[in-house]
C-alpha positions as a LaTeX table, in Angstrom:
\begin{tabular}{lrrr}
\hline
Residue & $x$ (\AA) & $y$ (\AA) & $z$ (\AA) \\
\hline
Unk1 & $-16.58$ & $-7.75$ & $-13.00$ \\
Unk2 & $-15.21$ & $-11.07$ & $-15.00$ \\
Unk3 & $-14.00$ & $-13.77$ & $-13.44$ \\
Unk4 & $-10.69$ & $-12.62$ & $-13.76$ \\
Unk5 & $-11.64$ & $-8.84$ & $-12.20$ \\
Unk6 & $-12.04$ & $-8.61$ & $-8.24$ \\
Unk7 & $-11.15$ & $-8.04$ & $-4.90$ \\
Unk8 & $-8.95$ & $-10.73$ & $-2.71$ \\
Unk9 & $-9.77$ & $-10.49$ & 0.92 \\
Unk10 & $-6.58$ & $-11.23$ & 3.52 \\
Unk11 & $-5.36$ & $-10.66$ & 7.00 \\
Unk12 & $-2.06$ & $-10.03$ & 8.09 \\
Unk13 & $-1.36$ & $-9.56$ & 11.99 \\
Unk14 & $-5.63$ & $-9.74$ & 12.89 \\
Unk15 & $-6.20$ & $-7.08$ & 10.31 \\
Unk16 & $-8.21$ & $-7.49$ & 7.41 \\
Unk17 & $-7.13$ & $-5.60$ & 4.18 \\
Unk18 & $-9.00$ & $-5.98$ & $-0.02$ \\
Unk19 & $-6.99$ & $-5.50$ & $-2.93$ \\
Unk20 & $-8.79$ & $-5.33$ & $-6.76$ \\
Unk21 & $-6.82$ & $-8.09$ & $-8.44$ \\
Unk22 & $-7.21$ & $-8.25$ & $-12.46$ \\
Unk23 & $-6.44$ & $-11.45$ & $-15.40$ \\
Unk24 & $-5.46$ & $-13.67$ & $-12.63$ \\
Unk25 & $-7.91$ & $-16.50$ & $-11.08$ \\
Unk26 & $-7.73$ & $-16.84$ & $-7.13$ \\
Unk27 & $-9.53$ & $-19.49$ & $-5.28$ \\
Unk28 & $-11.10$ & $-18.96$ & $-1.88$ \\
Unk29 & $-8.38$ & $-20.35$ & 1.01 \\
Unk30 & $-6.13$ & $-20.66$ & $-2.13$ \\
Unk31 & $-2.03$ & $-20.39$ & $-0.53$ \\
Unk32 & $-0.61$ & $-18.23$ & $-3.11$ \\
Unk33 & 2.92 & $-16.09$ & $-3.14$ \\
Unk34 & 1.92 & $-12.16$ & $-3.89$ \\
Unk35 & 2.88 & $-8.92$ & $-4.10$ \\
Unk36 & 1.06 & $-5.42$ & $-3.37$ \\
Unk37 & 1.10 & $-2.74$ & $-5.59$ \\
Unk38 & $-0.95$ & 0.26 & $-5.77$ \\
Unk39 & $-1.97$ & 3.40 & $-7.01$ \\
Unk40 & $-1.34$ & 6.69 & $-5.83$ \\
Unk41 & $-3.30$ & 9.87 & $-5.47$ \\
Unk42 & $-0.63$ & 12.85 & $-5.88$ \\
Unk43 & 0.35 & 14.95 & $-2.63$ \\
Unk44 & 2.26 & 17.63 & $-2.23$ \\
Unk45 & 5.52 & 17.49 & $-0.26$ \\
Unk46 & 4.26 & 19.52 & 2.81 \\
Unk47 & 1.10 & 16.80 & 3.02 \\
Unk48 & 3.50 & 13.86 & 2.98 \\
Unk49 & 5.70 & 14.96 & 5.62 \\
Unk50 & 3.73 & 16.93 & 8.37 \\
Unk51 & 0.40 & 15.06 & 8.30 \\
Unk52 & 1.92 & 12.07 & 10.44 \\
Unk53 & 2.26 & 13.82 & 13.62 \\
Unk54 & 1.81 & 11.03 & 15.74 \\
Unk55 & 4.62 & 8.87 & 13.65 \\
Unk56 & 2.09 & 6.11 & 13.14 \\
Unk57 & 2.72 & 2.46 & 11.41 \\
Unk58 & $-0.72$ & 1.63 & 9.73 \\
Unk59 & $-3.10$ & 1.30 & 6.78 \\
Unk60 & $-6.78$ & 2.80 & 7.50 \\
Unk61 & $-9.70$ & 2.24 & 5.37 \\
Unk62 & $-10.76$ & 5.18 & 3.36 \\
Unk63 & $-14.45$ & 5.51 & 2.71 \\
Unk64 & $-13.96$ & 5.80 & $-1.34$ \\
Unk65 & $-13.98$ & 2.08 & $-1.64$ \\
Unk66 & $-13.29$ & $-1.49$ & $-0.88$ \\
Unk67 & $-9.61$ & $-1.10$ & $-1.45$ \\
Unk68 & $-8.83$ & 2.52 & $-0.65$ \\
Unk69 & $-6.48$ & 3.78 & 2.42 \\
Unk70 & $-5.09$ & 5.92 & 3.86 \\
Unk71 & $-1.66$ & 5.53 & 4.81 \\
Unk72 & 0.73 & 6.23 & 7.59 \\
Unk73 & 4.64 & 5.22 & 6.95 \\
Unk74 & 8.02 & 5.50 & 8.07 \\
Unk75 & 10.14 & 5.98 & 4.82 \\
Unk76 & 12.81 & 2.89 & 4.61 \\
Unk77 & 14.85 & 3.88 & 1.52 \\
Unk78 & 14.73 & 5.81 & $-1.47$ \\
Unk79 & 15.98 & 4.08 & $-4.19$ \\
Unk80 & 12.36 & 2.68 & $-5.26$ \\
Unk81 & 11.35 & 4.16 & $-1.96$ \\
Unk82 & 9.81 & 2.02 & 0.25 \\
Unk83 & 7.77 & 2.89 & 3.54 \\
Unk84 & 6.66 & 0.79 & 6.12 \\
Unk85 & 3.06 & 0.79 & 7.05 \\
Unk86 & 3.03 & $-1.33$ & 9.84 \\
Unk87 & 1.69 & $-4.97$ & 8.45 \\
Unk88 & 2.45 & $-3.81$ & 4.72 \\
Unk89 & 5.39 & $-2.29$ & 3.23 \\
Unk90 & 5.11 & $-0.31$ & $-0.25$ \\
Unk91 & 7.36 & 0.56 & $-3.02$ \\
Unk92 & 5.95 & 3.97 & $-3.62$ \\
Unk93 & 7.98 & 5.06 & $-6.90$ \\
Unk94 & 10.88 & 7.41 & $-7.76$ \\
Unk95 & 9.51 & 10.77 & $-6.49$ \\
Unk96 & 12.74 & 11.92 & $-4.26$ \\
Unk97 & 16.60 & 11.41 & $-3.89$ \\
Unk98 & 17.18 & 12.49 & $-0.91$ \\
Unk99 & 18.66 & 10.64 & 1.69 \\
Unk100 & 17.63 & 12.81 & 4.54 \\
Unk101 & 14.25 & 11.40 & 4.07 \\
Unk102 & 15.05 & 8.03 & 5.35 \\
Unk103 & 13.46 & 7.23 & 8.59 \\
Unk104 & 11.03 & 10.50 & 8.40 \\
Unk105 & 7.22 & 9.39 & 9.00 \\
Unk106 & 4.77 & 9.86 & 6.28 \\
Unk107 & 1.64 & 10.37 & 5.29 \\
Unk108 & $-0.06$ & 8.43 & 2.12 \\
Unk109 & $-3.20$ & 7.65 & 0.13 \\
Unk110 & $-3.78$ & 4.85 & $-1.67$ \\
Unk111 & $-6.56$ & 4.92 & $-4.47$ \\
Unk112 & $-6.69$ & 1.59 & $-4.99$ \\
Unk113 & $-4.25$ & $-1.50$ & $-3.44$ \\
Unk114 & $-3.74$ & $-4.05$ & $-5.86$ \\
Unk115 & $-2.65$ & $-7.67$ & $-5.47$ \\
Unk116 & $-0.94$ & $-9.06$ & $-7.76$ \\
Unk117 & 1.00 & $-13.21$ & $-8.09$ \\
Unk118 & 4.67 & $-13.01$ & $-7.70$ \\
Unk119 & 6.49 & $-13.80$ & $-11.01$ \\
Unk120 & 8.44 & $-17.19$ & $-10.54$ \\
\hline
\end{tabular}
């Protein structure tokens, strides 16, 4: 990794989360406004919607790597729709229309979370 290539450790709510971060420079303790991004491993329908049985809020750590999870959401809208995983909330594309899927509890993986600056 270059100096612009790594992972940015943080904690929201007592939990610690990594993100891979690329072409940006971030200082230790730096305060810095961000955004999370991320990229997806495909699912099919049936894995997104039944695999949440307890209706969970969270991100857990997937053994793949330093900034892998596995995540379990509540769906908050659908255009660019969003889910809430409990400390972190994700845009997760454009891959339904249906309202009906609003408030239904999901299940997620995450290959890799990415952090990225917010653009001013």
């Amino acid at each position: 990794m270059d100096k612009y290539e790594g992972i940015v450790q943080f904690e929201i709510n007592g939990n610690d989360y990594k993100a891979f971060f690329y072409g940006e420079e971030y200082e230790p303790g730096q305060d810095v406004e961000v955004e999370l991004v991320h990229l997806k491993i495909q699912l099919h329908w049936n894995v997104i919607f039944n695999a949440n049985t307890d209706k969970e809020l969270r991100l857990e750590k997937s053994k793949n790597s330093e900034w892998s999870y596995y995540g379990y959401g509540k769906i908050k809208s659908i255009e660019h729709v969003t889910a809430d995983f409990g400390d972190i909330p994700l845009e997760l594309g454009n891959w339904t229309n249906d309202p009906k899927v609003v408030g239904e509890y999901i299940y997620w993986i995450i290959d890799r979370l990415d952090i990225i600056r917010k653009k001013e």
